[in-house]
C-alpha positions in Angstrom: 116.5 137.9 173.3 114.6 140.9 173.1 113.2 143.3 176.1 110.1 146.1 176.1 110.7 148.2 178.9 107.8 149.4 180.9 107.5 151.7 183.9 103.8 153.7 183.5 100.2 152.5 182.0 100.8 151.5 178.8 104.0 150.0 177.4 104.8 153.4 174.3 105.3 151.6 170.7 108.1 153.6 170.3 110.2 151.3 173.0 109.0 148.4 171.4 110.3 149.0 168.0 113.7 150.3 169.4 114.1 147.6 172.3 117.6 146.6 172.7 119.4 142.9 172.6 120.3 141.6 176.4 120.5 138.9 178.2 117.8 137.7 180.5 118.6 139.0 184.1 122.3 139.2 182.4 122.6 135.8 182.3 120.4 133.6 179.8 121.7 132.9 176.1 120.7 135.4 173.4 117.6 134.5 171.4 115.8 136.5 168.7 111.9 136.7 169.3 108.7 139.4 168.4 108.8 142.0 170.5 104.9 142.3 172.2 103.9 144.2 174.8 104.0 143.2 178.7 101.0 141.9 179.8 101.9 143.1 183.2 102.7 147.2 184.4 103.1 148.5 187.2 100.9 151.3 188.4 102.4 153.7 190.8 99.9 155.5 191.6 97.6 152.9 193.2 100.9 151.6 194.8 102.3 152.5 198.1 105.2 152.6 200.8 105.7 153.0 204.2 104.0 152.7 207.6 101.6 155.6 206.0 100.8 154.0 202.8 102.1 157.1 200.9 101.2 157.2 197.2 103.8 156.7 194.7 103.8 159.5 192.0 104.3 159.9 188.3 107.5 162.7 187.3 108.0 163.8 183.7 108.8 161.5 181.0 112.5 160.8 181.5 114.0 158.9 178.1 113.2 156.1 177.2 109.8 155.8 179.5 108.1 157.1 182.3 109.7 157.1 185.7 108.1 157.2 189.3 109.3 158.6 192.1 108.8 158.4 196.2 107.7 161.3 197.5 110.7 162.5 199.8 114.2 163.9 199.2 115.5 161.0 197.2 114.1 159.4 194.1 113.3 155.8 193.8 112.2 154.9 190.3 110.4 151.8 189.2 110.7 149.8 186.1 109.6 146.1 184.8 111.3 144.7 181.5 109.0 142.4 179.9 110.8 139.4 177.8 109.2 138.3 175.2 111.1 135.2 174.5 110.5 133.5 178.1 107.1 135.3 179.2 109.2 136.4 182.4 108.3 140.0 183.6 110.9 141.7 186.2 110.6 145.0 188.0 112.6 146.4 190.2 113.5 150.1 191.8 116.7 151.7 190.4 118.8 155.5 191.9 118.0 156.7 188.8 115.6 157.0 185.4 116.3 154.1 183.5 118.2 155.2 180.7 117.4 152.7 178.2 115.6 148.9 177.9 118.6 147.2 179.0 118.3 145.6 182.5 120.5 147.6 185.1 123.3 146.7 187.2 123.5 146.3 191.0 124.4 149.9 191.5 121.6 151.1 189.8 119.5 149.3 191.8 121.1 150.6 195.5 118.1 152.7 197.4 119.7 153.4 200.6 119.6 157.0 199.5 115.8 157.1 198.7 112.9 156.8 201.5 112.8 153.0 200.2 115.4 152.0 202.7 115.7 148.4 204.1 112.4 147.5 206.6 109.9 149.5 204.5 106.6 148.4 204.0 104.9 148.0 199.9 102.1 147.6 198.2 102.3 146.9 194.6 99.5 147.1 192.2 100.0 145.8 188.6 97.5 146.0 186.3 97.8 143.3 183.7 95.6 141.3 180.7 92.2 139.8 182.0 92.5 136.1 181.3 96.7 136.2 181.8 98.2 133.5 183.8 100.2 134.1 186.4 102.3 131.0 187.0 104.5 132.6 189.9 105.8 135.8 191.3 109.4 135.8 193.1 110.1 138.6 195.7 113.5 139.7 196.6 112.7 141.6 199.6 112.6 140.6 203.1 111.6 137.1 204.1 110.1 137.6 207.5 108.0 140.4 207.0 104.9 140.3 205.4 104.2 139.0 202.0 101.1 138.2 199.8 100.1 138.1 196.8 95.8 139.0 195.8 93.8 137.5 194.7 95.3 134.5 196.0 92.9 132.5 194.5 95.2 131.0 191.3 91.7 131.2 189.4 90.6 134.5 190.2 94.3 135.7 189.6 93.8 134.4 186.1 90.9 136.1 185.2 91.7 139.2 187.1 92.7 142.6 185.6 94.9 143.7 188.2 96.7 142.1 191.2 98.8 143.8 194.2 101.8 142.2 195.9 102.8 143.0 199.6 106.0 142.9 200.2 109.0 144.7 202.2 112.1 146.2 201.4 115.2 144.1 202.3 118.8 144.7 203.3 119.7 141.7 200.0 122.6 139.5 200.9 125.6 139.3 198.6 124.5 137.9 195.5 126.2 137.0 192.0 125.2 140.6 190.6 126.9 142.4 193.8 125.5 143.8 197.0 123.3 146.5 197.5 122.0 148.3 201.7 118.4 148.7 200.0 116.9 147.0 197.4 113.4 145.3 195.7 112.3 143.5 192.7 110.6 141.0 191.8 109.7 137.9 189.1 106.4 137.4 187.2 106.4 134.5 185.0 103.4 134.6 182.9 104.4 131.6 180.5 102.0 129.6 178.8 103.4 126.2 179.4 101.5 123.8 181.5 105.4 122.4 183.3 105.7 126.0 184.3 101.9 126.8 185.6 102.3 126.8 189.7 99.6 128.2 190.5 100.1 131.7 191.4 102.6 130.5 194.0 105.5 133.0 196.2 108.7 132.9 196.4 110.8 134.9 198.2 114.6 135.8 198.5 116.8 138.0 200.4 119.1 137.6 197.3 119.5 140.6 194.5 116.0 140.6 192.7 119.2 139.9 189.1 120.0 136.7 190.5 116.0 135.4 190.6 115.7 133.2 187.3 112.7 130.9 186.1 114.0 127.3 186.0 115.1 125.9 182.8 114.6 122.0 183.7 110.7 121.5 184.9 111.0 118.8 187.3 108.0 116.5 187.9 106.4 116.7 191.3 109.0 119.8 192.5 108.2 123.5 192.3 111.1 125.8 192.3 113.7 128.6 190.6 117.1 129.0 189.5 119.2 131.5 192.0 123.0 132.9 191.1 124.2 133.4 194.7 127.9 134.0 196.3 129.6 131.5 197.7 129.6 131.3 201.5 126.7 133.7 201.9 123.9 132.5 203.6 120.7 132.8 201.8 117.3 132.9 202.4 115.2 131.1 200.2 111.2 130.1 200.5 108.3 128.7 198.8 104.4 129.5 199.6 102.3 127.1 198.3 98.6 125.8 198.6 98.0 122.8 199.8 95.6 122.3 196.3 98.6 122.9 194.2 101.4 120.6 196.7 98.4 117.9 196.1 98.9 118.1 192.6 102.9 117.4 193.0 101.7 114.4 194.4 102.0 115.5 198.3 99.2 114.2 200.7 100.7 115.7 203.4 102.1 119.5 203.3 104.6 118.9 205.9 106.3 116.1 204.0 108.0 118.4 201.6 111.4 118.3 201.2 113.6 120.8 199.7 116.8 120.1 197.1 119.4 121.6 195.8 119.9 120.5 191.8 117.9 117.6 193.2 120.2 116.7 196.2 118.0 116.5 199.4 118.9 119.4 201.5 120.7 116.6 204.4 123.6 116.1 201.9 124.7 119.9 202.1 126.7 120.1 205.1 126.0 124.5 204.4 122.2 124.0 204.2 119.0 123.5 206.4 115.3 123.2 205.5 112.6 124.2 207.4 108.7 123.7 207.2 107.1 127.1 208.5 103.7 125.9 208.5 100.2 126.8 207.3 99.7 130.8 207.3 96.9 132.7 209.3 97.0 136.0 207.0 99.4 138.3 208.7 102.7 137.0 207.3 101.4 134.9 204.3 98.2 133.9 203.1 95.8 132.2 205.2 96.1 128.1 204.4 99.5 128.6 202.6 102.1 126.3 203.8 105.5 128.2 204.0 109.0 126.0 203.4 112.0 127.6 204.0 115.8 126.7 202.5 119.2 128.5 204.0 122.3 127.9 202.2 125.9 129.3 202.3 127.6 127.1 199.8 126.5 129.1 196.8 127.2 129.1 193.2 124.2 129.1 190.9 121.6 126.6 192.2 118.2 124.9 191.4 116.2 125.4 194.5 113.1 122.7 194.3 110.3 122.2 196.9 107.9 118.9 196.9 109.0 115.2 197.1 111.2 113.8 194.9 110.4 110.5 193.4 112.2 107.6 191.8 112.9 108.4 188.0 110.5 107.1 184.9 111.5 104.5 183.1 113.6 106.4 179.6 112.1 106.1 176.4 115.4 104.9 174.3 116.1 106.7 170.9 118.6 105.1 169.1 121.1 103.3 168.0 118.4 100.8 166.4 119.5 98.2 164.2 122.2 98.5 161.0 124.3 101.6 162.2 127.4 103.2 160.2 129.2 104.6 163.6 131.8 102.9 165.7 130.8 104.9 168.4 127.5 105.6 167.8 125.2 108.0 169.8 123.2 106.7 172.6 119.9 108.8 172.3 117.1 108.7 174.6 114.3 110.9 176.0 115.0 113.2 179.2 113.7 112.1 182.7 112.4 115.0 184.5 113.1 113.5 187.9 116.7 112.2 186.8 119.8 113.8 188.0 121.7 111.8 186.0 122.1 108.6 183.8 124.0 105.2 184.1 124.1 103.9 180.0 124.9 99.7 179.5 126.4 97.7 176.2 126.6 94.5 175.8 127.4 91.8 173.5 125.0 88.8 174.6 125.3 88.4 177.7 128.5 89.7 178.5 128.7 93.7 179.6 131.1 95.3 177.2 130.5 99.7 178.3 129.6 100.5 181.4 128.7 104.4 182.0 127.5 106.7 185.2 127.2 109.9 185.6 126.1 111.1 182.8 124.1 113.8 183.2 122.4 115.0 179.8 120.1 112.4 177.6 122.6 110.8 175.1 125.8 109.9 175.8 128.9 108.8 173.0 131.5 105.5 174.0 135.1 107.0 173.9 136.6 103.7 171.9 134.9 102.1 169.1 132.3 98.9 169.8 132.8 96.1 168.0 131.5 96.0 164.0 129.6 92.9 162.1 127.7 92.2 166.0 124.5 92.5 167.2 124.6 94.6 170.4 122.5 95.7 173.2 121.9 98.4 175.3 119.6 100.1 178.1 119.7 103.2 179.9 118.2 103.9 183.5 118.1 107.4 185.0 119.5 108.3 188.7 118.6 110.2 191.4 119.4 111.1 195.6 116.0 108.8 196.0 117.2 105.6 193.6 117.7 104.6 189.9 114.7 104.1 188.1 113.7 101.2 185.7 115.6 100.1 183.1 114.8 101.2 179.7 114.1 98.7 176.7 116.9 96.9 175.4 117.3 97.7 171.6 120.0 95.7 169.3 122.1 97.4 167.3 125.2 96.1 164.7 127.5 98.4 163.4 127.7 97.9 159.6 
């Protein structure tokens, strides 16, 4: 997986060519991919801090990039890594000038020392490609202060050459990348993919702005992240949303969403409570916007979903079809977005020879051979806190 580092105007070709191998927020799987530059920057001098909105200002090139610093004894630098590979763009304020593309670790992002300590006020401006989705942004910074996101309009983001966040500096809990007095960053995912379009919708965290990751399993009718917290730390976790885009996840009502945790309905963690905050009026989140929040201490690295959850789809079945050469063949079928899990059935005529639950990924392998020279059957039906879905079709099978 390759990174371009970007901290000033434009992203300088020279960074590009020589961007470095790392793992996504230090924790997703290498990949190879074209290196391209961020459709997002940052621009510090239209952004601010503080009660007086004091400009953010440019200092000398400092290797690899340009740096930016707050104007007061200590220095608060800037920078956003674009990713190529997963259209994510993160930024974040670090001690120090970034000394190459690699994202940094928790102590490079502690800003006690700076003016941007814990309670400050910001406003962001990013300038970033005319016609560019923006499918979410993820804050970590303080979740009770004020937080926005403009235009607001998902539309008028799109088409928009620049947006500003609002946002506030945050004291971040103890996360899986460490703990930090002062600290901000944030999440853009600018990805392409319809599953992963939400609208221009918030999120915000009072984890470590490392432990923020796009999800890797869309799940139908649910909007939400990945976070790497540490266990028994509370957590702060919400999602701002329009009623426009709750209506299309399939919610009539705003203040019928639920919140899960890897699809588990908040009730069954005895560590967790969910909260609906209501619609906003403009002075904590936008005007219309319902606000949900999830707290949770029982922490390791979670899904965090917001919507309603419904019943699983019936699975489309792969195979084993007809004359097979495996004693224990693979069951293959289709994934179920909304399906936490998967409960797979053989039989010989009527009688039920394989029973299997809990099985959690789409295919699935018998431990001890199935009988050979006999037609067989099987279905699958996927499994989730709301029900088990429908059955699947029942294909035959005979093993040769």
């Amino acid at each position: 997986m390759k990174h371009a580092f970007s901290v000033a105007r434009t992203l300088r070709p020279a960074i590009a060519v020589a961007v470095a191998l790392i793992t996504m927020l230090a924790l997703a799987p290498l990949a190879l991919a074209t290196v391209s530059a961020s459709p997002v920057t940052w621009m510090p001098a239209d952004s601010t801090y503080g009660a007086g909105a004091t400009p953010f200002v440019s200092v000398p090139d400092a290797d690899p990039g340009t740096g930016a610093t707050s104007l007061g004894p200590g220095a608060a630098y800037g920078a956003g890594y674009w990713d190529s590979c997963s259209t994510v763009y993160t930024f974040g304020f670090m001690n120090a000038a970034p000394a190459d593309t690699c994202l940094p670790g928790a102590d490079k992002t502690e800003i006690v020392a700076t003016p941007l300590v814990a309670g400050v006020p910001l406003v962001l401006a990013f300038d970033k490609t005319p016609g560019q989705r923006v499918d979410f942004v993820a804050v970590a910074g303080d979740p009770d202060a004020p937080l926005s996101i403009e235009p607001a309009d998902p539309a008028a983001l799109t088409a928009a050459g620049r947006f500003t966040v609002r946002a506030t500096v945050a004291d971040p809990v103890q996360s899986a990348s460490g703990d930090v007095a002062a600290g901000f960053g944030l999440v853009v995912d600018c990805s392409p993919a319809d599953a992963r379009d939400y609208q221009g919708s918030l999120f915000v965290t009072d984890m470590h702005w490392l432990d923020i990751d796009r999800l890797t399993r869309v799940v139908t009718g649910l909007a939400g992240l990945t976070a790497h917290g540490s266990y028994g730390v509370e957590t702060t976790f919400d999602g701002i949303f329009t009623p426009a885009f709750l209506a299309g996840l399939g919610v009539a009502d705003p203040a019928q969403v639920q919140s899960y945790v890897d699809l588990v309905p908040v009730a069954a963690w005895p560590t967790a409570t969910f909260a609906v905050l209501g619609a906003g009026d403009g002075t904590l989140w936008a005007a219309g916007a319902w606000k949900y929040r999830l707290t949770n201490a029982n922490w390791c690295t979670h899904t965090i979903s917001f919507g309603l959850l419904s019943e699983p789809a019936q699975p489309v079945v792969v195979g084993p079809k007809g004359l097979v050469g495996a004693e224990r063949p693979l069951f293959d079928w289709k994934r179920v977005s909304t399906a936490a899990r998967y409960e797979v059935r053989v039989y010989k005529g009527g009688r039920l020879l394989v029973r299997k639950t809990g099985v959690t990924v789409s295919n699935w392998r018998p431990a001890k051979a199935l009988p050979k020279g006999e037609w067989l059957t099987w279905k699958v039906r996927g499994v989730n806190a709301l029900d088990h879905g429908a059955w699947s079709a029942t294909p035959r099978f005979k093993i040769r």
